[in-house]
PDBQT receptor file of N, H, CA, C and O in Angstrom, charges set to zero:
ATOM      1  N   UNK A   1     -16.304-131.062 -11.156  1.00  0.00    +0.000 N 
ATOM      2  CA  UNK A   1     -15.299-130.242 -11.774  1.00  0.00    +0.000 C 
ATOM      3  C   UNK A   1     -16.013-129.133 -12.564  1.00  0.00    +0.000 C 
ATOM      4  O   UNK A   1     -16.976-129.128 -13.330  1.00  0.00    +0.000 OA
ATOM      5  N   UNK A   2     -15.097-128.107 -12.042  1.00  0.00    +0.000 N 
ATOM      6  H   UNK A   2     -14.314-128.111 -11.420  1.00  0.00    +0.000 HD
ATOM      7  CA  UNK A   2     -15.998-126.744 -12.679  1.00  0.00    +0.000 C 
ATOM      8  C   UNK A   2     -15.499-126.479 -14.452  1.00  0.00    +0.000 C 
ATOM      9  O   UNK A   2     -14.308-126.600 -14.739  1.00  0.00    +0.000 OA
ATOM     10  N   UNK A   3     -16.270-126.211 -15.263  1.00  0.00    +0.000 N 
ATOM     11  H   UNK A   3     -17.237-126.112 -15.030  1.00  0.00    +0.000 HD
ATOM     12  CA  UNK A   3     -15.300-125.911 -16.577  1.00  0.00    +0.000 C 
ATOM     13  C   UNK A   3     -15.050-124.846 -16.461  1.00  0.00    +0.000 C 
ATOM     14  O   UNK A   3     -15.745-124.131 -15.739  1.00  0.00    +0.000 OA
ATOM     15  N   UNK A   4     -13.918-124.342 -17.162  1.00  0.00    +0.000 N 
ATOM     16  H   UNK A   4     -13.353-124.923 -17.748  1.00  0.00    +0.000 HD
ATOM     17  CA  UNK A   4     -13.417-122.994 -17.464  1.00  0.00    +0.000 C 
ATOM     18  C   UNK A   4     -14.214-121.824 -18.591  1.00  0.00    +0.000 C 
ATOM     19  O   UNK A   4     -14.058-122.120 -19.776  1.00  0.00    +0.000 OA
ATOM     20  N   UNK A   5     -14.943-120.693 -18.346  1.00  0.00    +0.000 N 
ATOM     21  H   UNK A   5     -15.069-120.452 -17.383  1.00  0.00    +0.000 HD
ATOM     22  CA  UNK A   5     -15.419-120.410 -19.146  1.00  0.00    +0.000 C 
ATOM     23  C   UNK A   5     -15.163-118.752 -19.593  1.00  0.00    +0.000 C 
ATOM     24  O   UNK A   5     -15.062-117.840 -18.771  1.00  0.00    +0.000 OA
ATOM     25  N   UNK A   6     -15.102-118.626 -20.750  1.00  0.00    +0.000 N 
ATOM     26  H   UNK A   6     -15.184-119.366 -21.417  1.00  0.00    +0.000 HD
ATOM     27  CA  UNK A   6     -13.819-117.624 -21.506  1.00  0.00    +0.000 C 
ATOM     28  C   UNK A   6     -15.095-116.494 -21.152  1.00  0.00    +0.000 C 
ATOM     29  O   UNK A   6     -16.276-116.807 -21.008  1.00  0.00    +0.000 OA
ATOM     30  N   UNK A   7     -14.380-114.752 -21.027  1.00  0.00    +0.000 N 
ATOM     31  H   UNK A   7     -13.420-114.497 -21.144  1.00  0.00    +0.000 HD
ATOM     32  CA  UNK A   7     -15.287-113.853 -20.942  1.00  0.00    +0.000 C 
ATOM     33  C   UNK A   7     -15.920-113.551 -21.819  1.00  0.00    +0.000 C 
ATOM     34  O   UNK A   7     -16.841-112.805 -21.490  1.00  0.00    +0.000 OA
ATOM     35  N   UNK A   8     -15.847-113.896 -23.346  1.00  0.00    +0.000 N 
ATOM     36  H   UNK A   8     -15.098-114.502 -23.614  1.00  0.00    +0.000 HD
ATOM     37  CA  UNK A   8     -16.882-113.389 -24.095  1.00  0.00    +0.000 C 
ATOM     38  C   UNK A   8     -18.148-114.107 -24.196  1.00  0.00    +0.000 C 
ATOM     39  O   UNK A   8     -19.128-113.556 -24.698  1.00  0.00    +0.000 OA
ATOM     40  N   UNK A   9     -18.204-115.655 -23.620  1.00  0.00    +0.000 N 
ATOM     41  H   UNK A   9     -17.408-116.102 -23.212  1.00  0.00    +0.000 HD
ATOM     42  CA  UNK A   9     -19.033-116.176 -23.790  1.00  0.00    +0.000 C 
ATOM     43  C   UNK A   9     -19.989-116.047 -22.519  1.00  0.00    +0.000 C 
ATOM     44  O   UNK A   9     -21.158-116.431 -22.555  1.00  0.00    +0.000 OA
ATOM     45  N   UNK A  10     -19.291-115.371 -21.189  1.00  0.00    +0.000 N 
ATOM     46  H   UNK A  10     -18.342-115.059 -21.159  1.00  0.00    +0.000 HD
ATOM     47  CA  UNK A  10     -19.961-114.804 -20.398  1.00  0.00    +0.000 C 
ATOM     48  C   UNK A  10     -20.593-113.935 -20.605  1.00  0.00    +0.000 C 
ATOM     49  O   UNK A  10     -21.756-114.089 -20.231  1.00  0.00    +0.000 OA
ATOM     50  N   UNK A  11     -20.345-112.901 -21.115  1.00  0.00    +0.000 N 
ATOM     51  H   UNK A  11     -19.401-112.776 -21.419  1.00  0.00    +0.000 HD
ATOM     52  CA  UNK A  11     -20.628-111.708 -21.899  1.00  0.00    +0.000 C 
ATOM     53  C   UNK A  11     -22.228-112.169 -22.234  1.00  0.00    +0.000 C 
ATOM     54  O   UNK A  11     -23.276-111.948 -21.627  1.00  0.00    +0.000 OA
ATOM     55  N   UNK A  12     -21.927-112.913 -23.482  1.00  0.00    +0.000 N 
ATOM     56  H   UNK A  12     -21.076-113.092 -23.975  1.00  0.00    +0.000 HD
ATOM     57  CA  UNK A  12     -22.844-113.292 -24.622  1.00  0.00    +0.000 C 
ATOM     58  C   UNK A  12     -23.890-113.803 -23.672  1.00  0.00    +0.000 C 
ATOM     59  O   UNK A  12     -25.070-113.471 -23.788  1.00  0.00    +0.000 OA
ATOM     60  N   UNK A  13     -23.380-114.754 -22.568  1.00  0.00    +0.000 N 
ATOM     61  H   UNK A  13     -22.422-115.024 -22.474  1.00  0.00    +0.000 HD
ATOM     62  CA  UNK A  13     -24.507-115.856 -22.071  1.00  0.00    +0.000 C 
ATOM     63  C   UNK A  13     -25.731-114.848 -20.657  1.00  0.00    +0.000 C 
ATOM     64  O   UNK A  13     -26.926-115.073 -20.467  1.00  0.00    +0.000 OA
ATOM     65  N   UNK A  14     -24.776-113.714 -19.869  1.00  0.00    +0.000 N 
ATOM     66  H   UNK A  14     -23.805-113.531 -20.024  1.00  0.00    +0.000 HD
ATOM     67  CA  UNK A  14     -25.132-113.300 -18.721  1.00  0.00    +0.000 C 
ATOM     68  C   UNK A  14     -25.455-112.108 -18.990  1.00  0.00    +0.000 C 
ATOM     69  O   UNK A  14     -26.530-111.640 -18.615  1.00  0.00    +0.000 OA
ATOM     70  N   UNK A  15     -24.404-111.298 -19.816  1.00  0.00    +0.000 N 
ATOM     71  H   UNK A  15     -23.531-111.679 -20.121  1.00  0.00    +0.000 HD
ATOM     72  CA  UNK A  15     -24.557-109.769 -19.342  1.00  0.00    +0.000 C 
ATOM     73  C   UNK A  15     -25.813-109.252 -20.054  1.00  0.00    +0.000 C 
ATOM     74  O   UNK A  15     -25.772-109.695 -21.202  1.00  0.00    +0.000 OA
ATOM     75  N   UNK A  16     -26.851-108.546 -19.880  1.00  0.00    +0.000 N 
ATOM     76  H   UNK A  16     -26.884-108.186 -18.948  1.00  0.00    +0.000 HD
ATOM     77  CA  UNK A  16     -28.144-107.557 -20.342  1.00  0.00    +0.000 C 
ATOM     78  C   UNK A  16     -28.659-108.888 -20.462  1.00  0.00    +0.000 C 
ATOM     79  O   UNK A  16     -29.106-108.902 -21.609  1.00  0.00    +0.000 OA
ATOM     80  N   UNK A  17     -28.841-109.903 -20.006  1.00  0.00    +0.000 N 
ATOM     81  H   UNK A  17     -28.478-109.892 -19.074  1.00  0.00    +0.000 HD
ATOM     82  CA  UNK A  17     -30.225-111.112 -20.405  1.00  0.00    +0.000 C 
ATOM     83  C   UNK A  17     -30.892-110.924 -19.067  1.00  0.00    +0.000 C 
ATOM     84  O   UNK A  17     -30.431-110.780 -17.935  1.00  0.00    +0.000 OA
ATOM     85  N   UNK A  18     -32.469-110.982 -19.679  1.00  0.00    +0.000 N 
ATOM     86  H   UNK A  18     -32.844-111.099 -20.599  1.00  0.00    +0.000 HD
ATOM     87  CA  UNK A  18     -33.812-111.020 -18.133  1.00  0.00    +0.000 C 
ATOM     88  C   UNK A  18     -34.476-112.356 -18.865  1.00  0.00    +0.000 C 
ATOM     89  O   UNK A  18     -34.605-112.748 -20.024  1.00  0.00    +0.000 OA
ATOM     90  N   UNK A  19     -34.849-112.867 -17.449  1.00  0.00    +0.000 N 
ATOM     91  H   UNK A  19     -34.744-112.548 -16.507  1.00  0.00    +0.000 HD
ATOM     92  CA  UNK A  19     -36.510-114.119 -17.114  1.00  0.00    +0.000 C 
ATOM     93  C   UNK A  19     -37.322-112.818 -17.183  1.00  0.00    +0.000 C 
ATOM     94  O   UNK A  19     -37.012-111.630 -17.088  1.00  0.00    +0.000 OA
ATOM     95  N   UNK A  20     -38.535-113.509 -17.392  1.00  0.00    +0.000 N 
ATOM     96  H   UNK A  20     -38.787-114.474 -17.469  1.00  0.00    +0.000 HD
ATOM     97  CA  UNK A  20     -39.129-113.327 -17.736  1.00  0.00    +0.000 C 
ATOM     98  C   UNK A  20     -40.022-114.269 -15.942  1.00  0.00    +0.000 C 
ATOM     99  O   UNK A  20     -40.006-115.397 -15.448  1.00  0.00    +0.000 OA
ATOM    100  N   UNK A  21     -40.609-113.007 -15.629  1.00  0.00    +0.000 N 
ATOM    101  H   UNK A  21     -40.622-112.091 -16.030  1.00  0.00    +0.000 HD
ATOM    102  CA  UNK A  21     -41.346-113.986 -14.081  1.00  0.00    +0.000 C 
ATOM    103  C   UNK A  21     -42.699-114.781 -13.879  1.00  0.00    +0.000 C 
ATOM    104  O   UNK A  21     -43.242-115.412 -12.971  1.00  0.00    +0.000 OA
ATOM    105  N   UNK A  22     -42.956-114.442 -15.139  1.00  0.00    +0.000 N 
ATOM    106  H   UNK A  22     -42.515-113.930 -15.877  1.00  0.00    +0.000 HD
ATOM    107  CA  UNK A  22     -44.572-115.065 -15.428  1.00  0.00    +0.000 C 
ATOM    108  C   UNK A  22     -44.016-116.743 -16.102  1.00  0.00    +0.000 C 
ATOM    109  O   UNK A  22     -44.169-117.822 -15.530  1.00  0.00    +0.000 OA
ATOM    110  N   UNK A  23     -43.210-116.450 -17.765  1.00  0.00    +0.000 N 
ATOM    111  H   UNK A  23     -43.087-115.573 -18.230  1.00  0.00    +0.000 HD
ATOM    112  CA  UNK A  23     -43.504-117.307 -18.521  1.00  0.00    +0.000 C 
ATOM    113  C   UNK A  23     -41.850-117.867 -18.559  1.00  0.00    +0.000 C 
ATOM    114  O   UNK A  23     -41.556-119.008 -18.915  1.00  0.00    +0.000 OA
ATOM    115  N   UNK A  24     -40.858-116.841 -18.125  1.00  0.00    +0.000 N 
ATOM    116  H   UNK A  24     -41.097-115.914 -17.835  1.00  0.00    +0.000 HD
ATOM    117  CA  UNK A  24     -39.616-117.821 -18.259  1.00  0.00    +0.000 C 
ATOM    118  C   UNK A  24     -38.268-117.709 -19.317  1.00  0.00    +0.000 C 
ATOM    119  O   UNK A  24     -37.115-118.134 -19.262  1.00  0.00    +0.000 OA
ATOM    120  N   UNK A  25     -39.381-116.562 -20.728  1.00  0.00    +0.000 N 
ATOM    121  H   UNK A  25     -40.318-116.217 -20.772  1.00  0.00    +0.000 HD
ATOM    122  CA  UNK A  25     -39.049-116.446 -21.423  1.00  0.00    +0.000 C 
ATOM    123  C   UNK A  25     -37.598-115.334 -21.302  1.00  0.00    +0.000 C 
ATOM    124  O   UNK A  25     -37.625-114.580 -20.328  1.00  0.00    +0.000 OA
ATOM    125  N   UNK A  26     -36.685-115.251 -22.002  1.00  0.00    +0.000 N 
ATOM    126  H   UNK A  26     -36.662-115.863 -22.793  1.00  0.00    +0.000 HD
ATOM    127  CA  UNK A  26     -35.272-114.950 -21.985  1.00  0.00    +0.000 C 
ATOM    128  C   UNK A  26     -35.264-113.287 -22.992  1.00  0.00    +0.000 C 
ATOM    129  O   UNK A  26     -35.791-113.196 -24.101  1.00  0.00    +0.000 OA
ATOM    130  N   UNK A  27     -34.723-112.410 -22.452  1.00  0.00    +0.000 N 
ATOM    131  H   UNK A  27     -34.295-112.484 -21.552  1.00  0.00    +0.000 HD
ATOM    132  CA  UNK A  27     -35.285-111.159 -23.296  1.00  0.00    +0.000 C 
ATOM    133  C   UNK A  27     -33.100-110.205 -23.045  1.00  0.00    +0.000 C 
ATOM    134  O   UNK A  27     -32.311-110.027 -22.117  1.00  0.00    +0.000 OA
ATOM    135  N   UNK A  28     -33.131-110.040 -23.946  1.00  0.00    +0.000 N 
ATOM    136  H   UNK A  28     -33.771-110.184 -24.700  1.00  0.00    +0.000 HD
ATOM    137  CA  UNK A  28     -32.009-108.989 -24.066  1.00  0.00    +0.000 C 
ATOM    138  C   UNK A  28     -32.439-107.710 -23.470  1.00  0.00    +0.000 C 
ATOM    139  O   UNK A  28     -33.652-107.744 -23.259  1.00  0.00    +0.000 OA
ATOM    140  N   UNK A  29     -31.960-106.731 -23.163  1.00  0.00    +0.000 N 
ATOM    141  H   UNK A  29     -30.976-106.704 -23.334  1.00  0.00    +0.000 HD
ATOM    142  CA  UNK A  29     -31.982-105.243 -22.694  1.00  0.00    +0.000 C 
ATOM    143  C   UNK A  29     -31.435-105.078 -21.645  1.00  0.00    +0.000 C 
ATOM    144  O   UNK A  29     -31.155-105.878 -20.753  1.00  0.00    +0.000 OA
ATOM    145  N   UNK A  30     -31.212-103.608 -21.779  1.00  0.00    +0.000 N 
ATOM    146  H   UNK A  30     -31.439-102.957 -22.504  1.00  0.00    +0.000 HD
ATOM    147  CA  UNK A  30     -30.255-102.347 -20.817  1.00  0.00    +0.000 C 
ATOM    148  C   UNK A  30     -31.324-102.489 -19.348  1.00  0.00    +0.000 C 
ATOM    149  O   UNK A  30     -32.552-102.402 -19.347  1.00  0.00    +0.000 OA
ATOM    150  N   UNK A  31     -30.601-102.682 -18.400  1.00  0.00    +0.000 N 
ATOM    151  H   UNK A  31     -29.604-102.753 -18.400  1.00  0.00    +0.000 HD
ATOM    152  CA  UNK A  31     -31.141-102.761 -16.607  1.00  0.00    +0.000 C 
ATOM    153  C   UNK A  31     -31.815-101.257 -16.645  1.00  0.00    +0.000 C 
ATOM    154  O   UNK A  31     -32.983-101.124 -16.281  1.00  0.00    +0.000 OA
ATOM    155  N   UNK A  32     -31.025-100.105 -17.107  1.00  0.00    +0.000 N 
ATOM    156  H   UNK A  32     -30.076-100.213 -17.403  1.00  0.00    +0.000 HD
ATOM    157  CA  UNK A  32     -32.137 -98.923 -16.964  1.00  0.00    +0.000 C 
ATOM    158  C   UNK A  32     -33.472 -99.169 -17.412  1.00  0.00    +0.000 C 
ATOM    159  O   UNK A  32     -34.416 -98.970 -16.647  1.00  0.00    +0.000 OA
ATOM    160  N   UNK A  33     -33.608 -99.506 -18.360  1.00  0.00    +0.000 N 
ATOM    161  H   UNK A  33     -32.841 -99.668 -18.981  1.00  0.00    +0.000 HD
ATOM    162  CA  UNK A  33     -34.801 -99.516 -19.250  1.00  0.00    +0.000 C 
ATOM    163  C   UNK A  33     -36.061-100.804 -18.521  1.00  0.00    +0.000 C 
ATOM    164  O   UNK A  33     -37.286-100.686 -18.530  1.00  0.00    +0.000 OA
ATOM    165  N   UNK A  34     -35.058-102.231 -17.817  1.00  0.00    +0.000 N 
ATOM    166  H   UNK A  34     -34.062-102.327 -17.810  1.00  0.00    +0.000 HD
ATOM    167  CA  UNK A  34     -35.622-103.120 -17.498  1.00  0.00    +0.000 C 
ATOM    168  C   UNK A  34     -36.535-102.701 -15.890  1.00  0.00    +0.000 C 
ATOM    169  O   UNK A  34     -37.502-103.219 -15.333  1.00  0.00    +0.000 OA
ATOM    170  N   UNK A  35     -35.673-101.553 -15.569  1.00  0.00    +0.000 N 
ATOM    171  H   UNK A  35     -34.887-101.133 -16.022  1.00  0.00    +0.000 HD
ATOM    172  CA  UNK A  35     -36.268-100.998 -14.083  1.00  0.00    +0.000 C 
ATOM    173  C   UNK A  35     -37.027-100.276 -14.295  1.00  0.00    +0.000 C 
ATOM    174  O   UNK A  35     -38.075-100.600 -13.737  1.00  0.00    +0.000 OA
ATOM    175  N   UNK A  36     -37.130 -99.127 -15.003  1.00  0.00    +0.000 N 
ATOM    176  H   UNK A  36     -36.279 -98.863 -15.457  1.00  0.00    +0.000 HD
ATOM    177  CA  UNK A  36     -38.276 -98.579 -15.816  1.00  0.00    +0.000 C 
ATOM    178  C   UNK A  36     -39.561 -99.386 -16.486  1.00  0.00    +0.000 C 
ATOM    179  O   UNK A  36     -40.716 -99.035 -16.728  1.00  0.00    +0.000 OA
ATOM    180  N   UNK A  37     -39.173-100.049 -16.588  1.00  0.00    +0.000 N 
ATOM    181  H   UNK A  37     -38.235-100.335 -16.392  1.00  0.00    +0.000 HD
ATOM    182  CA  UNK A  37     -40.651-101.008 -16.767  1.00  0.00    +0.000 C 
ATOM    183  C   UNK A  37     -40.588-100.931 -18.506  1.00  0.00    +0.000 C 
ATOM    184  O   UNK A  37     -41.371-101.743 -18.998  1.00  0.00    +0.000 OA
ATOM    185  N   UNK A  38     -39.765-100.068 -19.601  1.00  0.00    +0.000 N 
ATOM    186  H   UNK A  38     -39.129 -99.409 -19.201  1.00  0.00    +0.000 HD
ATOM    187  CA  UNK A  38     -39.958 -99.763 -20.662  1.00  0.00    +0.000 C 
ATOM    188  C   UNK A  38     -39.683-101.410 -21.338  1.00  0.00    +0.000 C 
ATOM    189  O   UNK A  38     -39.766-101.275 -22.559  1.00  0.00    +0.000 OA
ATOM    190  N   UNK A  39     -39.474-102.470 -21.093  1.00  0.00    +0.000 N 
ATOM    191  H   UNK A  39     -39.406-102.580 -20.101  1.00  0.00    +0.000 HD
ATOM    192  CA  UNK A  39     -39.008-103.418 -21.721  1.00  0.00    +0.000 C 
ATOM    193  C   UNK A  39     -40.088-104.662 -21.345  1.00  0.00    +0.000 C 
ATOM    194  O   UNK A  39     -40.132-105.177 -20.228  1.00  0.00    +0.000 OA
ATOM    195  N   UNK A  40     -40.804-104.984 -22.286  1.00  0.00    +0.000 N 
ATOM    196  H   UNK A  40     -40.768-104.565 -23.194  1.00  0.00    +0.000 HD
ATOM    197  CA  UNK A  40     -41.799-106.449 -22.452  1.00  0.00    +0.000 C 
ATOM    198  C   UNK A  40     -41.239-107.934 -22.575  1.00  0.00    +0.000 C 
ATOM    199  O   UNK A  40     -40.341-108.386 -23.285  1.00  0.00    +0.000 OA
ATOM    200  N   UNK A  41     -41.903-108.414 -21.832  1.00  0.00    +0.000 N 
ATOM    201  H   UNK A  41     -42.633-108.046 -21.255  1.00  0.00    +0.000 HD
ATOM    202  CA  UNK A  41     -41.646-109.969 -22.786  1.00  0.00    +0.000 C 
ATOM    203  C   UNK A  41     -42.175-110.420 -23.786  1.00  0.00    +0.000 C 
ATOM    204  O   UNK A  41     -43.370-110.335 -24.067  1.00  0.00    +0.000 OA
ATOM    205  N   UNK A  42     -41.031-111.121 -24.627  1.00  0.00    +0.000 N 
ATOM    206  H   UNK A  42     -40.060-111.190 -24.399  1.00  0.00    +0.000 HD
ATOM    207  CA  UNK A  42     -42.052-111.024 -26.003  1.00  0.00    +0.000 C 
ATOM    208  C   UNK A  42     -43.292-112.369 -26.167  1.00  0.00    +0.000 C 
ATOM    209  O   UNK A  42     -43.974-112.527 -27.179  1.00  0.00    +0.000 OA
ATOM    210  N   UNK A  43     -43.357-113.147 -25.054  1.00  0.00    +0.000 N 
ATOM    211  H   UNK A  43     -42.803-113.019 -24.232  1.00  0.00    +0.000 HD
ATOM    212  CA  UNK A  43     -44.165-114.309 -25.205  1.00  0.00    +0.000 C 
ATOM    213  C   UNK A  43     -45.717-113.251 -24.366  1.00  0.00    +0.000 C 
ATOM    214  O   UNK A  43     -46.675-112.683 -24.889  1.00  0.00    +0.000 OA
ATOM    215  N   UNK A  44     -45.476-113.338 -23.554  1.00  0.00    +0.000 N 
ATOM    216  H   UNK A  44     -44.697-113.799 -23.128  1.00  0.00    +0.000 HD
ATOM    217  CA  UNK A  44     -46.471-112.767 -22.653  1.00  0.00    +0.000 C 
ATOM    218  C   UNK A  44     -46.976-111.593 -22.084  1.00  0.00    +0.000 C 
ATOM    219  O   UNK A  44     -47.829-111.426 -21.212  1.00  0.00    +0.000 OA
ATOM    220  N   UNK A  45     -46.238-110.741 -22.790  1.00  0.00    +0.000 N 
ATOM    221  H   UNK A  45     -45.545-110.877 -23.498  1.00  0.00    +0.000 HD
ATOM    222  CA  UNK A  45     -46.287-109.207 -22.482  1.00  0.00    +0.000 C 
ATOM    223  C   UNK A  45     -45.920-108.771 -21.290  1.00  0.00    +0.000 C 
ATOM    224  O   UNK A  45     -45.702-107.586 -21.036  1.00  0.00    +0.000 OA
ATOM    225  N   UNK A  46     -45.838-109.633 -20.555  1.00  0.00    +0.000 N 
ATOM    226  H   UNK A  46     -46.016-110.595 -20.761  1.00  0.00    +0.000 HD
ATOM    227  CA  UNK A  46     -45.018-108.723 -19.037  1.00  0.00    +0.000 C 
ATOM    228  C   UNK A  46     -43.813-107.981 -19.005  1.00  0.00    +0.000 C 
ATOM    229  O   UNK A  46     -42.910-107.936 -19.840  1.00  0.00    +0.000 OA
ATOM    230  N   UNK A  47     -43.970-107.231 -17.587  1.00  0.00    +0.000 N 
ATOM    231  H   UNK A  47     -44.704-107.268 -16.909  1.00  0.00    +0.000 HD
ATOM    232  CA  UNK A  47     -43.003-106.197 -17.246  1.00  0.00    +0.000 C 
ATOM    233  C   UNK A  47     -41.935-106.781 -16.643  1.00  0.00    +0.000 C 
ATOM    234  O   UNK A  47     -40.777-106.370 -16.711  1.00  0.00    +0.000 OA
ATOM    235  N   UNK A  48     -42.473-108.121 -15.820  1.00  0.00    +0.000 N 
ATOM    236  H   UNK A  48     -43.414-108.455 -15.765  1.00  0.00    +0.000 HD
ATOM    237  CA  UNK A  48     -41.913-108.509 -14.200  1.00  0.00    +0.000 C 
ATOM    238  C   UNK A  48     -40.653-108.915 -14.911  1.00  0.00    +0.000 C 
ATOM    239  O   UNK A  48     -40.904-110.050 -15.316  1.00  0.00    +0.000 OA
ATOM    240  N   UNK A  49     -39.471-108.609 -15.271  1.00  0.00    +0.000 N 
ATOM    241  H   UNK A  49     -39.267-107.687 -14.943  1.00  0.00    +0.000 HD
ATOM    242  CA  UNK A  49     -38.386-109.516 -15.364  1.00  0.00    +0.000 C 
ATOM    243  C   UNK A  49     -36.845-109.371 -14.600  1.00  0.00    +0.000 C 
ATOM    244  O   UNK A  49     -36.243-108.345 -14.280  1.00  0.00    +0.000 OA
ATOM    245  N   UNK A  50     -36.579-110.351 -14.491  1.00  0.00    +0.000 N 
ATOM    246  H   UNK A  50     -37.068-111.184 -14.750  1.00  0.00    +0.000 HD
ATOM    247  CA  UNK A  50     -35.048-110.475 -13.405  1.00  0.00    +0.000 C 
ATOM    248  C   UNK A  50     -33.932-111.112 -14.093  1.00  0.00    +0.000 C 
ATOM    249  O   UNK A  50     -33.776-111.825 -15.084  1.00  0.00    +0.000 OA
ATOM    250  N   UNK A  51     -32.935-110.372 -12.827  1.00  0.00    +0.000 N 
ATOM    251  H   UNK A  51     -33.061-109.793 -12.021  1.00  0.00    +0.000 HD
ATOM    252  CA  UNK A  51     -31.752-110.928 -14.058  1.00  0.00    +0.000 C 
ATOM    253  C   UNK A  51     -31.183-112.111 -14.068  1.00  0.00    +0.000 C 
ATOM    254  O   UNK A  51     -31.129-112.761 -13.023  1.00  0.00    +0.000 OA
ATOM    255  N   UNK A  52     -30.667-112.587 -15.232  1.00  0.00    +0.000 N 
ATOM    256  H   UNK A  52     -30.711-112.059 -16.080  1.00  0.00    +0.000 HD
ATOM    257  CA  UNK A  52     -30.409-114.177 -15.033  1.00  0.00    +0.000 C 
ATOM    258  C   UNK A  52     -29.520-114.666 -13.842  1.00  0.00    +0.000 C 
ATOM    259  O   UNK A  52     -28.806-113.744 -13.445  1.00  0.00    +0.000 OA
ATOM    260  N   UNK A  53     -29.298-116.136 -12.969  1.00  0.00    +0.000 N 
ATOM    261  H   UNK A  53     -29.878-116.884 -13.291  1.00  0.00    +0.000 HD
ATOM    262  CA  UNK A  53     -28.780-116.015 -12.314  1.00  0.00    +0.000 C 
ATOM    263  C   UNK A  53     -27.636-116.908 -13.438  1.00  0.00    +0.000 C 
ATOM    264  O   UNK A  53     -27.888-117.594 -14.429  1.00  0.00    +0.000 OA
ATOM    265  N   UNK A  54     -26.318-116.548 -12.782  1.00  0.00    +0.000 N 
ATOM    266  H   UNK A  54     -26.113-115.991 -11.977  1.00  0.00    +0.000 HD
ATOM    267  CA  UNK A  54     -24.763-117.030 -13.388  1.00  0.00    +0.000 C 
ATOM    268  C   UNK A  54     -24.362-118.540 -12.971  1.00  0.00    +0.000 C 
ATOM    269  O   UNK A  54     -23.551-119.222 -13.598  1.00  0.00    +0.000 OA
ATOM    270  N   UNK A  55     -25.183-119.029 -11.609  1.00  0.00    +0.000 N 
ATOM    271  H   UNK A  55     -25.843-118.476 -11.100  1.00  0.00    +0.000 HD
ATOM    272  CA  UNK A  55     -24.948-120.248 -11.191  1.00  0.00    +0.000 C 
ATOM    273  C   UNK A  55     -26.380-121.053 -10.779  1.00  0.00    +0.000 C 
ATOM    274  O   UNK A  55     -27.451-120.567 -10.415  1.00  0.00    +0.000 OA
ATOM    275  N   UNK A  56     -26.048-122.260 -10.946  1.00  0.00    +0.000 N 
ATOM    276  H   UNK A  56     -25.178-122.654 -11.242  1.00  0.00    +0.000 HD
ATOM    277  CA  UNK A  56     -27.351-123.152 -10.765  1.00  0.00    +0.000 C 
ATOM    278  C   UNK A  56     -27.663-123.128  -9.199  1.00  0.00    +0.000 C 
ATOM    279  O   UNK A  56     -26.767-123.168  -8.355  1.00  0.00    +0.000 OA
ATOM    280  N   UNK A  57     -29.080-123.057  -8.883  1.00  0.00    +0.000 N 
ATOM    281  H   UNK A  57     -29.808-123.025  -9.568  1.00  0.00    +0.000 HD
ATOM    282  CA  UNK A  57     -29.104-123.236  -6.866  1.00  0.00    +0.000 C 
ATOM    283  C   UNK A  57     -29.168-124.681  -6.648  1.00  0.00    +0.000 C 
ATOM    284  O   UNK A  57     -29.197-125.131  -5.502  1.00  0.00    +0.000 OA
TER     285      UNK A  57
């Protein structure tokens, strides 16, 4: 059974969050900026990050 989940907490949980592809770590910011490379991780200094996925594989 799927739970029901309200849009702000989608918001809060999905929208502008990146991995981090090295270490994992979870980073806020704007997709322009994340494609530009202008945005770090703050554990490990990398560039590589993707966007969270919304469902488990």
């Amino acid at each position: 059974m799927v739970k029901q989940r309200f849009p702000e907490a989608e918001d809060r949980m999905f929208n502008r969050v990146f991995i981090c592809m090295k270490c994992g770590g979870r980073k806020k910011g704007d997709l322009i900026k994340v494609r530009a490379g202008k945005v770090k991780c703050r554990k490990c200094k990398s560039k590589q990050l993707r966007p969270i996925h919304k469902e488990h594989k």
